[in-house]
N, CA, C and O atoms as a CHARMM CRD file, in Angstrom:
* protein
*
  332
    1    1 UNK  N      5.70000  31.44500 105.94400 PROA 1      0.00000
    2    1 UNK  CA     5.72100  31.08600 104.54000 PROA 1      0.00000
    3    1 UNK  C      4.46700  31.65900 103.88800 PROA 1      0.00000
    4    1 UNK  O      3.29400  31.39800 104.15500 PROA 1      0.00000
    5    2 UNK  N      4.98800  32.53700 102.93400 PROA 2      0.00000
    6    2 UNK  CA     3.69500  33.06700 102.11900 PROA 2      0.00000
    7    2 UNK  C      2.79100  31.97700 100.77800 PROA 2      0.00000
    8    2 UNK  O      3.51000  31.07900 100.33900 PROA 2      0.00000
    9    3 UNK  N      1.68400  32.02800 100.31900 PROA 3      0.00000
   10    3 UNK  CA     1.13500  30.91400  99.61000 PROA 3      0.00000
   11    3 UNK  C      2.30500  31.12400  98.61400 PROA 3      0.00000
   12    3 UNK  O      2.76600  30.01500  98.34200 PROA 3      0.00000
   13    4 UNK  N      3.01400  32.18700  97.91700 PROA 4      0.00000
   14    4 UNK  CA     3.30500  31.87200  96.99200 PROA 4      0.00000
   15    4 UNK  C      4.54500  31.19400  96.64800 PROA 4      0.00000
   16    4 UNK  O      4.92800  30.62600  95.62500 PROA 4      0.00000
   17    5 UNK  N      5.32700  31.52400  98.35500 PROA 5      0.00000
   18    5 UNK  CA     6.93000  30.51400  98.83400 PROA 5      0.00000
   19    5 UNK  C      6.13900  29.42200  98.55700 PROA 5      0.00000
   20    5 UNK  O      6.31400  28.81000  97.50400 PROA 5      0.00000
   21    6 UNK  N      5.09500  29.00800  99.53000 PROA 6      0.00000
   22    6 UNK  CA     4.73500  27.64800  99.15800 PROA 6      0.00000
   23    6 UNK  C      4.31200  26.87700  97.86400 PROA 6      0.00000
   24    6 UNK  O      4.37200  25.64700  97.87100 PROA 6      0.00000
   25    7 UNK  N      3.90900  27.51500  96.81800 PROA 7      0.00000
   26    7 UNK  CA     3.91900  26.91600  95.67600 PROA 7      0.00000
   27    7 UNK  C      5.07400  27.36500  95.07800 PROA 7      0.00000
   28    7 UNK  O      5.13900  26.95800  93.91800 PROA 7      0.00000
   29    8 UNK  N      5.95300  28.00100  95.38900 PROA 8      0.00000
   30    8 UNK  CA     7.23700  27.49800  94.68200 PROA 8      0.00000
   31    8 UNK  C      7.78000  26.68600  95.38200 PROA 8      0.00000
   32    8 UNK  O      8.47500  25.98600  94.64700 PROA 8      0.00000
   33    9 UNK  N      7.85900  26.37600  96.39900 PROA 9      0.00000
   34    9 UNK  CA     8.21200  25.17500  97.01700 PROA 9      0.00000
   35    9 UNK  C      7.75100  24.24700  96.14200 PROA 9      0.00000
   36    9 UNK  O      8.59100  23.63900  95.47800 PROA 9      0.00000
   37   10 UNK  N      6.36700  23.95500  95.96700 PROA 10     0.00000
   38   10 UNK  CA     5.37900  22.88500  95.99400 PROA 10     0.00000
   39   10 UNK  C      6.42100  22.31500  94.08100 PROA 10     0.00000
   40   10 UNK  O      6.69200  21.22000  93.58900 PROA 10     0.00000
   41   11 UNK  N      6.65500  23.72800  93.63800 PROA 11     0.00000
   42   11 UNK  CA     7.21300  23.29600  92.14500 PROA 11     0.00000
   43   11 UNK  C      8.47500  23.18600  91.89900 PROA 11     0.00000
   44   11 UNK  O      8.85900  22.92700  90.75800 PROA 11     0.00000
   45   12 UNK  N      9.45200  23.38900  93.06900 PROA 12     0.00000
   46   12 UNK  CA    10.86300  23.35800  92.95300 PROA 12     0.00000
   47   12 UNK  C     10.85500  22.10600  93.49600 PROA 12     0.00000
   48   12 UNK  O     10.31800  22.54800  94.51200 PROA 12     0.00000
   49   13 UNK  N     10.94900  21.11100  93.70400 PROA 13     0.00000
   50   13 UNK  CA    10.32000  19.87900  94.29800 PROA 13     0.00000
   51   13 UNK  C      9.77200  19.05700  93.22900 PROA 13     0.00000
   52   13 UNK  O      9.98600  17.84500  93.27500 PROA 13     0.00000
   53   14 UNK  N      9.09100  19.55400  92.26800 PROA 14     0.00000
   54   14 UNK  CA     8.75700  19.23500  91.23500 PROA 14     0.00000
   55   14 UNK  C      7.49900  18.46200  91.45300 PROA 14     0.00000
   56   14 UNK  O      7.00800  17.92300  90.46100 PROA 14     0.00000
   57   15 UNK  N      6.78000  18.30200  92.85900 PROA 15     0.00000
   58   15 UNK  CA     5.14400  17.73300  92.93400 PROA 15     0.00000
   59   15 UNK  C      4.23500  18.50000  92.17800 PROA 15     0.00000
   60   15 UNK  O      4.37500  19.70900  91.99200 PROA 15     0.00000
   61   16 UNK  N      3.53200  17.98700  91.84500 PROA 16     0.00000
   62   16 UNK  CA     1.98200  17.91400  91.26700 PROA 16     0.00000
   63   16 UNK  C      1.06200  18.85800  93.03400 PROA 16     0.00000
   64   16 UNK  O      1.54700  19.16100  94.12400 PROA 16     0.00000
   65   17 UNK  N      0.21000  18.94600  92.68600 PROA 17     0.00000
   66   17 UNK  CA    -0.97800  19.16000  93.99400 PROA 17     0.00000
   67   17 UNK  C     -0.97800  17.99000  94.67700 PROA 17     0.00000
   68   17 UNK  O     -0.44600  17.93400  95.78600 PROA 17     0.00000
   69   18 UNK  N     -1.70100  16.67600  93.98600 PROA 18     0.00000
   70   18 UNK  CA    -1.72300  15.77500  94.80300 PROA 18     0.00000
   71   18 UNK  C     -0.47300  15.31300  95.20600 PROA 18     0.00000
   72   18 UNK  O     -0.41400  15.14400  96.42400 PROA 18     0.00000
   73   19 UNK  N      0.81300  14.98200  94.43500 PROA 19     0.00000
   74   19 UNK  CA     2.22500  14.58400  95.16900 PROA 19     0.00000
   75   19 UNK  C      2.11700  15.16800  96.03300 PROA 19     0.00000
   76   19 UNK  O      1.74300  14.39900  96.91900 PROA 19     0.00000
   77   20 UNK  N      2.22400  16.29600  96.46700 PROA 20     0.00000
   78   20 UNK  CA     2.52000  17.31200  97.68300 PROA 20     0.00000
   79   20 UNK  C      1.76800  16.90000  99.08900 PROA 20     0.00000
   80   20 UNK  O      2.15700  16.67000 100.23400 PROA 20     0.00000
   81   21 UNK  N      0.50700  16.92400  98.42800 PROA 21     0.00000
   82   21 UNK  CA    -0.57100  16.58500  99.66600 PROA 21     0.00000
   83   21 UNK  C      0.28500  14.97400  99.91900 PROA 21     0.00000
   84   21 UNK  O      0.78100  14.65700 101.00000 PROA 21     0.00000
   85   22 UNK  N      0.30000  14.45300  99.17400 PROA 22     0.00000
   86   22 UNK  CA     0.32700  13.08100  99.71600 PROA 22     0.00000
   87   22 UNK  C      2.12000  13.08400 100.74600 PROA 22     0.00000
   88   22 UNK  O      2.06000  12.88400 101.95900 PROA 22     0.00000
   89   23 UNK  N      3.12400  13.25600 100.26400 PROA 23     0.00000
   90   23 UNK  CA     3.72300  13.59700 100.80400 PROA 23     0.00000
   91   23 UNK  C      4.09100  14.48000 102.21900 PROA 23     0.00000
   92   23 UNK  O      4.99900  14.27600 103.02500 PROA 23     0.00000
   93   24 UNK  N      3.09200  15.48500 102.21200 PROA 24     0.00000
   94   24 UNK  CA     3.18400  15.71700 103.60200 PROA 24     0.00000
   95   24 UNK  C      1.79300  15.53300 104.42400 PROA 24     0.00000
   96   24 UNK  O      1.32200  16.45000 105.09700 PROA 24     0.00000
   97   25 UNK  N      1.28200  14.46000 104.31900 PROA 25     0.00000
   98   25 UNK  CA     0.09900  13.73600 104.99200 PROA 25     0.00000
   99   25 UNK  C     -0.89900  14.76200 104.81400 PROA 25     0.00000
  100   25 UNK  O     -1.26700  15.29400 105.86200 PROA 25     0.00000
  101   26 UNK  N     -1.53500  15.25300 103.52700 PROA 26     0.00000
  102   26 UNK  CA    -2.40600  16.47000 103.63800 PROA 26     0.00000
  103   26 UNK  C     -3.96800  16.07000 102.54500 PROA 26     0.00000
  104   26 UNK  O     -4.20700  14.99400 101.99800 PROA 26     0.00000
  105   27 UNK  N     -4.48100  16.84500 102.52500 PROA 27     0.00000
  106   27 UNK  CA    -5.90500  16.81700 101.25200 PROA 27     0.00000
  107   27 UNK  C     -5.15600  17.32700 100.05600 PROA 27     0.00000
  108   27 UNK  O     -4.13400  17.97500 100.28000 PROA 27     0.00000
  109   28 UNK  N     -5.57200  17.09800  98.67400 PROA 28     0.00000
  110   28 UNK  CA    -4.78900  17.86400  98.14600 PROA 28     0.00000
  111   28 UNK  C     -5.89900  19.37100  98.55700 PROA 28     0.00000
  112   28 UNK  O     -5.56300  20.54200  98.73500 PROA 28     0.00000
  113   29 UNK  N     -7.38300  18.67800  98.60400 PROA 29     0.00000
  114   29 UNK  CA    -7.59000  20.69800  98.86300 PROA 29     0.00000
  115   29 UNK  C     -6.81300  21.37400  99.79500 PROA 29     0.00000
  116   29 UNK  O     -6.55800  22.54100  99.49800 PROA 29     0.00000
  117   30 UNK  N     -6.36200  20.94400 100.86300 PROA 30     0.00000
  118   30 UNK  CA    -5.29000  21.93600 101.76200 PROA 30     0.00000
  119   30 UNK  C     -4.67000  22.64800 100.64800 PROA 30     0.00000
  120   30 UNK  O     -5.01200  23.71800 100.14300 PROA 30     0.00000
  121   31 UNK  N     -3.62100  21.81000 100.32600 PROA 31     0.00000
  122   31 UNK  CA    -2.60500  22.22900  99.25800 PROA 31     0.00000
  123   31 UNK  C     -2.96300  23.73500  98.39800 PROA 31     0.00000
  124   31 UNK  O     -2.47900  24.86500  98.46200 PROA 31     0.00000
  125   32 UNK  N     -4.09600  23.09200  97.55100 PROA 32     0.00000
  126   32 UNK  CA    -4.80700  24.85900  97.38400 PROA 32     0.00000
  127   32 UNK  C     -5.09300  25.80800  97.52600 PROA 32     0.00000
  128   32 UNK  O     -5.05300  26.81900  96.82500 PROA 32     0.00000
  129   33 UNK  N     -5.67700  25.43200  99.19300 PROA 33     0.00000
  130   33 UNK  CA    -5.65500  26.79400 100.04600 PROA 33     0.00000
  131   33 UNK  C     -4.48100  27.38300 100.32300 PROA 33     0.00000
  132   33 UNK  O     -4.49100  28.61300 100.37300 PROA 33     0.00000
  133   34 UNK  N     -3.00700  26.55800 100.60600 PROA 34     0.00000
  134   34 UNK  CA    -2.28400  26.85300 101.44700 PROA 34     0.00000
  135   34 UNK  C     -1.28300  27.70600 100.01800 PROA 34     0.00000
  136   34 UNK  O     -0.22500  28.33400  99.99100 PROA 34     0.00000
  137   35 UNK  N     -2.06400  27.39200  99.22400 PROA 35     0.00000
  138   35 UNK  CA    -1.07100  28.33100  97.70700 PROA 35     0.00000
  139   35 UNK  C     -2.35000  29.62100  97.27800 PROA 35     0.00000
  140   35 UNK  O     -1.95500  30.78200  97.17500 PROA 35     0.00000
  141   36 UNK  N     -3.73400  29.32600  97.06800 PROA 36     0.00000
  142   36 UNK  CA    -4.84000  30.44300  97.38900 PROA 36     0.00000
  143   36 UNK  C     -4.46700  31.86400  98.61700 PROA 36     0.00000
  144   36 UNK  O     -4.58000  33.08900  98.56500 PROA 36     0.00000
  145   37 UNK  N     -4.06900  31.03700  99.47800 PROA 37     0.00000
  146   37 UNK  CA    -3.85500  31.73400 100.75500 PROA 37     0.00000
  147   37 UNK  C     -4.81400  32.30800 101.14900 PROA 37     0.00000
  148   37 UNK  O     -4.67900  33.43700 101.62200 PROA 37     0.00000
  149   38 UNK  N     -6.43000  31.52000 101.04600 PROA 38     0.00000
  150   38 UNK  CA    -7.29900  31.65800 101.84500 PROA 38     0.00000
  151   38 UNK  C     -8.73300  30.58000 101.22800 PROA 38     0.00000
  152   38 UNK  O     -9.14800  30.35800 100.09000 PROA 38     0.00000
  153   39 UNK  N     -9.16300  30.11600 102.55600 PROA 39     0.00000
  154   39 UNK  CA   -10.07100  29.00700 102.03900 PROA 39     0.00000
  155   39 UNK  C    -11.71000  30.24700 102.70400 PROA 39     0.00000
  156   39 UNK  O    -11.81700  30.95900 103.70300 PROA 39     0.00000
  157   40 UNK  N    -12.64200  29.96000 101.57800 PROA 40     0.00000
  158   40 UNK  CA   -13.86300  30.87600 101.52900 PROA 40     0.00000
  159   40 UNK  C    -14.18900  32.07800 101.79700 PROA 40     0.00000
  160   40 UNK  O    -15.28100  32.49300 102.18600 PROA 40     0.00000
  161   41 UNK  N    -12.67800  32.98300 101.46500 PROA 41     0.00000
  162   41 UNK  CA   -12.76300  34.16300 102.09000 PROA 41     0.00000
  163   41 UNK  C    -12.02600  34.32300 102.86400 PROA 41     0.00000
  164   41 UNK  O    -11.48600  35.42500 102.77300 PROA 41     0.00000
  165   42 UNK  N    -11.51500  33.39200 104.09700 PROA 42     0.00000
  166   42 UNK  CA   -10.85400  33.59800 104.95100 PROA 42     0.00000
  167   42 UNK  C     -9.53500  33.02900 104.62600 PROA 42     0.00000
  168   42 UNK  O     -9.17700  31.99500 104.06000 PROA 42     0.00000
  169   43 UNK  N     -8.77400  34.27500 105.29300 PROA 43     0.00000
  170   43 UNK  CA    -7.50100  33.90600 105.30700 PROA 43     0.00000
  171   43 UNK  C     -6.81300  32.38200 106.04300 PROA 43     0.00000
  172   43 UNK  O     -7.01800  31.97500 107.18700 PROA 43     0.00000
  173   44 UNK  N     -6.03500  31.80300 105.06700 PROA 44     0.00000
  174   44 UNK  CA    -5.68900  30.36000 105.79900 PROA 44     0.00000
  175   44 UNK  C     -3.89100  30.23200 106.22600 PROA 44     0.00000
  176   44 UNK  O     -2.87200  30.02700 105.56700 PROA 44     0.00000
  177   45 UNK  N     -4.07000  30.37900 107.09200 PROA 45     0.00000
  178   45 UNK  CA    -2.14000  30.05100 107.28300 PROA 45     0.00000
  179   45 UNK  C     -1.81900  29.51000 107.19200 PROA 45     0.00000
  180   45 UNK  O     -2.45500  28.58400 107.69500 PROA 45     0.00000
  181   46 UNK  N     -0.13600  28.90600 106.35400 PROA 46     0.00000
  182   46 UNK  CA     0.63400  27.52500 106.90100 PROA 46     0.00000
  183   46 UNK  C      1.10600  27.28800 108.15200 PROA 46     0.00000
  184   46 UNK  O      1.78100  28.12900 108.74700 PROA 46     0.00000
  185   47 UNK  N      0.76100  26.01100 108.71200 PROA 47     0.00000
  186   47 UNK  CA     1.21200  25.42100 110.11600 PROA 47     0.00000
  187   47 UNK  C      2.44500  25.61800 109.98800 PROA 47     0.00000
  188   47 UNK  O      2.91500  25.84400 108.87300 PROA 47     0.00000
  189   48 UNK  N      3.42400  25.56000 111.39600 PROA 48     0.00000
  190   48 UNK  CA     4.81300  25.50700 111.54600 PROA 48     0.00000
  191   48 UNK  C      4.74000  23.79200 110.96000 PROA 48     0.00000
  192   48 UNK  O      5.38200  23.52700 109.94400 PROA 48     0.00000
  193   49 UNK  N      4.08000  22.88500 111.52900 PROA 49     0.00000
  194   49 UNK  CA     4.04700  21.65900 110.97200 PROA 49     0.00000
  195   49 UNK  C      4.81700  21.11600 109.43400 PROA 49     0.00000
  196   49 UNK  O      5.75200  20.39100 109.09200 PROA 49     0.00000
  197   50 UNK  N      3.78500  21.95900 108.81300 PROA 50     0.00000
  198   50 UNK  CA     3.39700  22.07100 107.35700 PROA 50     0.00000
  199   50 UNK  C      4.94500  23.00100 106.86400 PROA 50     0.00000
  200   50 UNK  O      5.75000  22.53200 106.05900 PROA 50     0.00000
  201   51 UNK  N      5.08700  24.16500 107.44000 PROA 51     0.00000
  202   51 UNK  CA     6.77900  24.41400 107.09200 PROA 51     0.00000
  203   51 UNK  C      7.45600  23.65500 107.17900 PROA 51     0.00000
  204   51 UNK  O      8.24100  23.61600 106.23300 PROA 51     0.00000
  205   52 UNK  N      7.62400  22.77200 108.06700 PROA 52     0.00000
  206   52 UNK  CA     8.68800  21.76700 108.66600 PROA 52     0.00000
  207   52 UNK  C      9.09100  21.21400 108.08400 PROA 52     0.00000
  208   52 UNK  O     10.27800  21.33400 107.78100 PROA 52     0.00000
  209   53 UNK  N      8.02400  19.97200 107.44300 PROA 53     0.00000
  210   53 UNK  CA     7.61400  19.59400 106.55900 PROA 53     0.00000
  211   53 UNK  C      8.13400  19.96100 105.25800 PROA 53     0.00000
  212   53 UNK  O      8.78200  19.14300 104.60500 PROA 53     0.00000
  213   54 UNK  N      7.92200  21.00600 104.87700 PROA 54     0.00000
  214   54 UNK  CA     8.40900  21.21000 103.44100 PROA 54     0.00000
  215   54 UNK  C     10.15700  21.18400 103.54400 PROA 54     0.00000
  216   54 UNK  O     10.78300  20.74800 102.57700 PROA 54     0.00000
  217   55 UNK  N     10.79200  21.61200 104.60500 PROA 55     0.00000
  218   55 UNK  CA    11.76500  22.00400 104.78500 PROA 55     0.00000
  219   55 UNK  C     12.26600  20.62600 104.84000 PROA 55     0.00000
  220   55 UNK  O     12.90400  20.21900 103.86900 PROA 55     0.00000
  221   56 UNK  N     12.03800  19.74300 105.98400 PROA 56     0.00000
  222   56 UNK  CA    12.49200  18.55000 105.76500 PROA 56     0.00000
  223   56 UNK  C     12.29300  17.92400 104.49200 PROA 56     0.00000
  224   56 UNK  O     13.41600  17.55300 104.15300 PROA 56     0.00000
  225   57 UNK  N     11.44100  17.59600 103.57700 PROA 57     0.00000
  226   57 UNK  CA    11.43500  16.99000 102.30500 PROA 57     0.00000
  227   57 UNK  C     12.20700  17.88800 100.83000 PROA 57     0.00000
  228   57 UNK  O     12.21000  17.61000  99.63100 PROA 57     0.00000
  229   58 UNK  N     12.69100  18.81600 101.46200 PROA 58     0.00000
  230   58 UNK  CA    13.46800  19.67000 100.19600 PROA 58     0.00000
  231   58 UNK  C     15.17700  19.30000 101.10400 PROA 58     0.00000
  232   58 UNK  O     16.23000  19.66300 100.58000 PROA 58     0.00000
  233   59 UNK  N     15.15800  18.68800 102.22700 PROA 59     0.00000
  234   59 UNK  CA    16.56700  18.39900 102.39600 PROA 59     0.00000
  235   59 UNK  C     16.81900  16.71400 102.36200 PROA 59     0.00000
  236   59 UNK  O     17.90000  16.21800 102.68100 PROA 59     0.00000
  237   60 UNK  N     15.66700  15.93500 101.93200 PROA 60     0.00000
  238   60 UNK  CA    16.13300  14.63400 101.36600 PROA 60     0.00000
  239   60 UNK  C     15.50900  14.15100 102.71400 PROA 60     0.00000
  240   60 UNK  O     15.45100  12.92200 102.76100 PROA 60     0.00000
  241   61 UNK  N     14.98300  14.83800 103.91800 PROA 61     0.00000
  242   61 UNK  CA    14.43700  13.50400 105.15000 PROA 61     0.00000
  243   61 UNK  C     12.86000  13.52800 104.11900 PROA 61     0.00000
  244   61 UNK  O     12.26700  14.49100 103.63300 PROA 61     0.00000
  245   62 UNK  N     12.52000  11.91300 104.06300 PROA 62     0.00000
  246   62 UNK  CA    11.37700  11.64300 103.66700 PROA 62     0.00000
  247   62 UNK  C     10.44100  11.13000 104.71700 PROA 62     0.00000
  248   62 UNK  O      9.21600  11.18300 104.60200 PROA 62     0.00000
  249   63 UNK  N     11.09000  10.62000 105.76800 PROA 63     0.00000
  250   63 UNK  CA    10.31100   9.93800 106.82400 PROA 63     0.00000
  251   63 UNK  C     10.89700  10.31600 108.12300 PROA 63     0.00000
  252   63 UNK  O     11.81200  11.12600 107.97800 PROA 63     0.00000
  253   64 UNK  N     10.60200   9.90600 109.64500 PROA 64     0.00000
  254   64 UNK  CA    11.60100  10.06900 110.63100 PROA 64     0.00000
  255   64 UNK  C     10.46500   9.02900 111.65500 PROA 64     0.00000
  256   64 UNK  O      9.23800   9.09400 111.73300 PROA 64     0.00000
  257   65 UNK  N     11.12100   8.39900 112.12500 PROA 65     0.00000
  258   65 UNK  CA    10.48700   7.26100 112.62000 PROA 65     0.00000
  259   65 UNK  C     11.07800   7.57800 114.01200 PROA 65     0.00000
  260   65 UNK  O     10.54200   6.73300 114.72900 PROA 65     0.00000
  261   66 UNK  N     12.24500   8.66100 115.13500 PROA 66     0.00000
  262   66 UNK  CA    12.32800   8.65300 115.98000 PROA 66     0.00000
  263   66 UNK  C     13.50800   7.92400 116.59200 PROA 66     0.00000
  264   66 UNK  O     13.84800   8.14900 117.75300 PROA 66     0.00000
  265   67 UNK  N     14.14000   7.04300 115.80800 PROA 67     0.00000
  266   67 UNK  CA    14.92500   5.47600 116.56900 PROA 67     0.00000
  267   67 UNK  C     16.27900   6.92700 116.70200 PROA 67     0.00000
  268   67 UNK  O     17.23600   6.63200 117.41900 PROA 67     0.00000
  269   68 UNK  N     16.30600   8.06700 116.18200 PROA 68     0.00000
  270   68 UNK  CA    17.65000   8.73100 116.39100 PROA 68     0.00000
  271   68 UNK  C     17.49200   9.32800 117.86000 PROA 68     0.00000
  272   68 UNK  O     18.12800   9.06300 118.88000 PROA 68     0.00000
  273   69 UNK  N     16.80600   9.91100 117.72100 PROA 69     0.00000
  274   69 UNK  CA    15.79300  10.61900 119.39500 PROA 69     0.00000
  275   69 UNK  C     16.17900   9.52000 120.57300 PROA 69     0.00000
  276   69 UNK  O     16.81900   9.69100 121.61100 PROA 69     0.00000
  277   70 UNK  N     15.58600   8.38500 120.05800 PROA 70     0.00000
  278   70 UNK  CA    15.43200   7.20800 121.49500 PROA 70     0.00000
  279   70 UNK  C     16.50400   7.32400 121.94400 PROA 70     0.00000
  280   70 UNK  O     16.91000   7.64600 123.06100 PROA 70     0.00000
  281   71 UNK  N     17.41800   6.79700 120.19900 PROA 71     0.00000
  282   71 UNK  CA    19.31600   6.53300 120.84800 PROA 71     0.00000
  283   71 UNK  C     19.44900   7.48100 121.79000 PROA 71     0.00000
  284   71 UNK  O     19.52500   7.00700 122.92400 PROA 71     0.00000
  285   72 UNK  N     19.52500   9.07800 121.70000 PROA 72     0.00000
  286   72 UNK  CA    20.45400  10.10100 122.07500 PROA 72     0.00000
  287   72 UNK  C     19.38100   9.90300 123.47000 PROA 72     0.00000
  288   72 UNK  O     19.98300   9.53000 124.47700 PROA 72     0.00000
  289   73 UNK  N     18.09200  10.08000 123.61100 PROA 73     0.00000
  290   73 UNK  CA    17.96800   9.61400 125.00800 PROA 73     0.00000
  291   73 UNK  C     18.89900   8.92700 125.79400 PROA 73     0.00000
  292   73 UNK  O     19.70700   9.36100 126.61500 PROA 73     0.00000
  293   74 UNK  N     18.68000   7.87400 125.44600 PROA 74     0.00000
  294   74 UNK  CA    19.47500   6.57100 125.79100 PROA 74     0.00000
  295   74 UNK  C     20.40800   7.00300 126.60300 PROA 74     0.00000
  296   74 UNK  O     20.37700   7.18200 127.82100 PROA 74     0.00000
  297   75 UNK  N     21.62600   7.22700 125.47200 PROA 75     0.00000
  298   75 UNK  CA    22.73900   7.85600 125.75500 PROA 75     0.00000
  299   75 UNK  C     22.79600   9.02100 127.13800 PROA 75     0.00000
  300   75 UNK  O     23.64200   9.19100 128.01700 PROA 75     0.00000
  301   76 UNK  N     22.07200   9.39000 126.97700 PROA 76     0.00000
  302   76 UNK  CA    21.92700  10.80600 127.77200 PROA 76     0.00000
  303   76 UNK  C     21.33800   9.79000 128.82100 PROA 76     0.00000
  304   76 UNK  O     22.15600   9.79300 129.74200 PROA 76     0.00000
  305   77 UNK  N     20.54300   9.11700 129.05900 PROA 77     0.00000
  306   77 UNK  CA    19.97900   8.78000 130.32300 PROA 77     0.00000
  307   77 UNK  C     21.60000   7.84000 131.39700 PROA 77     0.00000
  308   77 UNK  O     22.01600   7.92100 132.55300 PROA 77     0.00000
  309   78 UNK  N     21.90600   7.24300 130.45500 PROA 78     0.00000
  310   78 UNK  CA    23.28400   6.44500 130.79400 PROA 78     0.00000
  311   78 UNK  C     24.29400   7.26200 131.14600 PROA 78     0.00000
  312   78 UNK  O     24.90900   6.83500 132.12300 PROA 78     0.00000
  313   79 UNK  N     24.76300   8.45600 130.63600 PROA 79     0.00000
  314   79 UNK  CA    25.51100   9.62300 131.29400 PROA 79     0.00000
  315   79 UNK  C     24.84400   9.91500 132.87900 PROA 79     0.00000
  316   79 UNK  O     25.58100   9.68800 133.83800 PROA 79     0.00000
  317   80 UNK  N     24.08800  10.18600 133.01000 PROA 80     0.00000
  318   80 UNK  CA    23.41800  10.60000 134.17900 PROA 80     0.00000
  319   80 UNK  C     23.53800   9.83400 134.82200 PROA 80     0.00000
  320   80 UNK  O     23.91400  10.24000 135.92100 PROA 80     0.00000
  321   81 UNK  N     23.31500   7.91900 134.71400 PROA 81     0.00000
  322   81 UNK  CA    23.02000   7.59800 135.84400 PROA 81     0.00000
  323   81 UNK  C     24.51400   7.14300 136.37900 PROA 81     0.00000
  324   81 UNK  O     24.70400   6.63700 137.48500 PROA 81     0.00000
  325   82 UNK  N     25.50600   7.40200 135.43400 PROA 82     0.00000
  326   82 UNK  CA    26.76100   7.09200 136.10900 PROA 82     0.00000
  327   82 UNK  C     27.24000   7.89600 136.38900 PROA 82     0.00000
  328   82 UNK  O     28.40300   7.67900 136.72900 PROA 82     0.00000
  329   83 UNK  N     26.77600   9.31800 136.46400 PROA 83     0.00000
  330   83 UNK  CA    27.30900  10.42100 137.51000 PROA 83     0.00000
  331   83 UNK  C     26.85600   9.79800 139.31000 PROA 83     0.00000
  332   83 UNK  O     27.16200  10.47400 140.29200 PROA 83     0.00000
């Protein structure tokens, strides 16, 4: 993701700097850099994290707490042990 996908992200979404940061657990200075596309000179990359992230909150997941994961464990562990 280039800074400038990411601030159109950041505005198709319709966040502010700080919405954004706050939304994907960030500073809003990240946010700046990661649309600057470089903090003091140096070049700054977006994390796969930080893609993820955007990707999940432009498809409506706002949170993921895991309980889907456990289930399909679950499931999967219970297949196995009745083989």
């Amino acid at each position: 993701m280039e800074p400038s996908q990411f601030r159109a992200w950041r505005k198709s979404m319709g966040y502010k700097q700080k919405e954004a940061a706050e939304r994907l657990g960030l500073k809003k200075r990240m946010i700046q850099y990661y649309e600057k596309g470089d903090r003091d000179g140096k070049p700054v990359d977006i994390p796969k994290s930080v893609r993820l992230a955007c990707y999940a909150l432009s498809i409506g997941i706002a949170d993921f707490d895991g309980a889907k994961i456990t289930e399909t464990l679950s499931l999967a562990e219970q297949t196995i042990h009745k083989s």
